[in-house]
C-alpha positions in Angstrom: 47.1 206.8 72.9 44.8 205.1 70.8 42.0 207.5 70.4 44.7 209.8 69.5 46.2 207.2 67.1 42.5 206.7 65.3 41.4 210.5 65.1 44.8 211.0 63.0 44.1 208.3 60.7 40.8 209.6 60.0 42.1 213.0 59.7 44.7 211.7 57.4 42.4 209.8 55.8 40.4 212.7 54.8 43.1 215.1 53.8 44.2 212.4 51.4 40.7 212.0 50.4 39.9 216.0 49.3 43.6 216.2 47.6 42.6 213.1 45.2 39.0 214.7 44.5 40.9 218.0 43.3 43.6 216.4 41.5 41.1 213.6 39.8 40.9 214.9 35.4 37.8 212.5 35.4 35.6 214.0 37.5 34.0 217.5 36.0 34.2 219.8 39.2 32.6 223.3 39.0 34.0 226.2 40.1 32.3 226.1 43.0 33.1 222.9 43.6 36.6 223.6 43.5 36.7 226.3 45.9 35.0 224.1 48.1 37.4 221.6 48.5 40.1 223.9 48.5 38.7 226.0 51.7 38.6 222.2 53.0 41.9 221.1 52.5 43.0 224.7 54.2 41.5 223.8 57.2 42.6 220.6 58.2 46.4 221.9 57.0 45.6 224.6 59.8 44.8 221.3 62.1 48.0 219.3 61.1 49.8 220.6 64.1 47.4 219.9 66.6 46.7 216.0 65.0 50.4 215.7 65.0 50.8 216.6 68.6 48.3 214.9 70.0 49.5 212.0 68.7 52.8 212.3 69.8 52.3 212.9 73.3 54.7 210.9 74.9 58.4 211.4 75.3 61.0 209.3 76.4 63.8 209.7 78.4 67.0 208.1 79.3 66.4 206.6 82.8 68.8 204.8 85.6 67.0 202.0 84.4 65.5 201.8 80.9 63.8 204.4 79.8 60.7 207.0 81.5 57.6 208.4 79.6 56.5 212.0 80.0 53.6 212.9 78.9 53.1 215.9 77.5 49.4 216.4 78.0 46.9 217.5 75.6 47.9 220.9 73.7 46.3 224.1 74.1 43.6 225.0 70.8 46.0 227.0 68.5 49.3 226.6 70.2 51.9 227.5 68.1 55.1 226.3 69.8 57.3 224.2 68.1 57.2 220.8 69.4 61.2 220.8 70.6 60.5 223.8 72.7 56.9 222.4 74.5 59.1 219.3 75.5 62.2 221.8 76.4 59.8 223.7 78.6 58.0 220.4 80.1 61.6 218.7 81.1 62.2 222.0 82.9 58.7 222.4 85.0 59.4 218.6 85.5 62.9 219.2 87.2 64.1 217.4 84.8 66.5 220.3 83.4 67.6 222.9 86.1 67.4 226.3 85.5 69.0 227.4 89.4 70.5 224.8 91.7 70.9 225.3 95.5 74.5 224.5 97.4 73.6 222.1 99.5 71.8 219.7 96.4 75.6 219.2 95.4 76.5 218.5 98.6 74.1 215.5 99.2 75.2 214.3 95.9 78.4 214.7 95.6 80.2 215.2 98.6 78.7 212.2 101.0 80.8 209.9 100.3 83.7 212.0 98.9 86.1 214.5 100.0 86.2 216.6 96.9 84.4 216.5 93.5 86.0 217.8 90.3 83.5 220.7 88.8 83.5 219.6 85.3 82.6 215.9 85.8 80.1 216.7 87.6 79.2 218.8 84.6 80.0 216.2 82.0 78.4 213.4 84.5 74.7 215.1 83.9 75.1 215.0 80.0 76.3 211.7 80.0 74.7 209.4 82.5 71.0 208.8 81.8 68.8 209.3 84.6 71.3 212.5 86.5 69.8 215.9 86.8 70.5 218.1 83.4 71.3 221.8 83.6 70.4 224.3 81.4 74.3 224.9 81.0 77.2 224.9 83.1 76.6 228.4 84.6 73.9 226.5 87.1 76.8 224.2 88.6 78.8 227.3 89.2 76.3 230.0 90.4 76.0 227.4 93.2 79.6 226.9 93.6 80.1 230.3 94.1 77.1 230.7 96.8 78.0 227.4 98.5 81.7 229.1 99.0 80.4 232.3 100.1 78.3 231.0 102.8 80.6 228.6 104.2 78.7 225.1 102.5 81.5 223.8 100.7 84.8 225.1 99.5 86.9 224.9 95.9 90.5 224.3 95.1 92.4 221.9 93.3 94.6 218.5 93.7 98.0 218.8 94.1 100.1 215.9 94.1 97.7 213.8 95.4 96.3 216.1 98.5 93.5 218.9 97.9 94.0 222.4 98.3 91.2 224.3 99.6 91.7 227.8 97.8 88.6 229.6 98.8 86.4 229.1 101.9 83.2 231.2 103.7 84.3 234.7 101.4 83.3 236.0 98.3 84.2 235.1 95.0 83.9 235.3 91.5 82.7 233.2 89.0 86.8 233.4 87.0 88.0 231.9 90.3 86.6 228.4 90.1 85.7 228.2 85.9 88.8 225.9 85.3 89.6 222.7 84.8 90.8 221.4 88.1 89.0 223.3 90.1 86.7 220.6 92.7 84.1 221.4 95.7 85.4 220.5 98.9 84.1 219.4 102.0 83.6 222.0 104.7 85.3 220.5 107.3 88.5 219.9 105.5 88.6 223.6 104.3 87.8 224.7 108.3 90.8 222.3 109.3 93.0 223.8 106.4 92.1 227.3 107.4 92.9 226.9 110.6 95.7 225.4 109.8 97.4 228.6 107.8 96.1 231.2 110.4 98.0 228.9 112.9 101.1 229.2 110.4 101.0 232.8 109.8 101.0 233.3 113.7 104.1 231.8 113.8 105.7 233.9 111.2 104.2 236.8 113.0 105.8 235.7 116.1 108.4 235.2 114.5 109.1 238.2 113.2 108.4 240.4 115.7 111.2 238.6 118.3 113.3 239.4 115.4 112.5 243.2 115.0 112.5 242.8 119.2 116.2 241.8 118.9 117.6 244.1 116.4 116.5 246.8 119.0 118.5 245.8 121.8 121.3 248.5 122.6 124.2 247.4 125.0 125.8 250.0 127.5 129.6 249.4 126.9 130.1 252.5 129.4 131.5 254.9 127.3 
C-alpha cells in the first residue's frame, strides 16, 4: 500500500535522522540533550514492528494459476506475534491450511472420477501442487480416512496385481491400519460389491462344511 509505503519512509527517515544527531562529535549536545534523543530513538524501535507490518501486508500464494494475494489486514496496537505465525494463523482462518477435514471433501475430490486414490499422494499432492488445499500434517487426511471407513463413505485397501482390495469397510478402525504406503480410499460401491462378494463365499464354505460333517454322521444298518 502506498500510504503504508510512505509512513515507513518517514519513520525510517526519522530513526536515521536521531541516530546521526547522537553519533555527530561536532555538535556539542548536553546531557539533557542526549537523554532526549535517546528516549526518542527507544520509541520508534518499540514501533519498528508495527511500521514493518504494515508495510508488508500482503502475502502471496502459489495459485492454479499464478499467484493470489492475502492480505493480512492492519495489525492490532502492540501485537507481538511473529510475523510467520500471523500469516500461519491467517492461511488457516482462510481455509487455506486445514486443521479437520470431513470424509465426504475427499470423496468429491478424489474419488469422482476414480476408483481408488493412493493416501500418500494425496498427501504429497497438497504440498506440491500450488493452488490444492494444505493440511496442517498428514494426521488430517487420515482422521478422515478413518471416519469415512467407519461410516460407510469410502473404504481403504491396497492394489494387488493390478485389482484393489478393499480391506476395511462400514467398521471401526484404527489409525495403524491404513498409515502405510499403499494403503488407497476406495469407492463405496466397489467395497459393498466386494463384501458381498466374500459373505457369498464364506456361505459356501459353510455349506460346505456342514454336508460334510452331515455325511460323516451317516451310520449304515448291515443287520448284525
Amino acid at each position: 500500500v502506498e500510504v503504508e509505503r510512505l509512513n515507513f519512509s518517514n519513520f525510517a527517515k526519522k530513526y536515521m535522522a536521531y541516530n546521526e544527531i547522537l553519533n555527530d562529535t561536532g555538535l556539542n549536545l548536553s546531557k539533557e540533550q542526549r537523554k532526549e534523543i535517546n528516549n526518542k530513538i527507544k520509541e520508534l524501535k518499540k514501533s519498528f514492528n508495527d511500521y514493518i507490518r504494515n508495510l508488508y501486508r500482503v502475502a502471496y500464494l502459489p495459485a492454479k494459476e499464478g499467484i493470489c494475494e492475502m492480505d493480512l489486514g492492519v495489525p492490532t496496537s502492540g501485537n507481538s506475534k511473529p510475523l510467520n505465525e500471523e500469516i500461519y494463523n491467517k492461511l488457516i482462518s482462510n481455509g487455506k491450511i486445514l486443521k479437520s477435514m470431513a470424509p465426504i471433501y475427499l470423496t468429491h475430490k478424489y474419488l469422482k472420477n476414480c476408483d481408488y486414490a493412493n493416501i500418500d499422494n494425496i498427501y504429497r499432492v497438497s504440498l506440491n501442487t500450488p493452488g490444492e488445499s494444505r493440511f496442517v500434517d498428514k494426521n488430517v487426511i487420515l482422521n478422515a480416512v478413518k471416519l469415512g471407513v467407519e461410516t460407510g463413505i469410502f473404504g481403504v485397501g491396497e492394489e494387488i496385481d493390478g485389482k484393489i482390495k478393499c480391506r476395511y469397510f462400514n467398521e471401526k478402525v484404527n489409525i495403524t491400519n491404513i498409515d502405510y504406503p499403499d494403503c488407497c480410499i476406495i469407492k463405496e460401491d466397489i467395497c459393498k460389491q466386494q463384501k458381498r462378494e466374500e459373505e457369498e463365499k464364506l456361505k459356501i464354505i459353510d455349506n460346505i462344511g456342514n454336508t460334510e460333517i452331515e455325511g460323516s454322521n451317516v451310520s449304515f444298518d448291515t443287520g448284525y
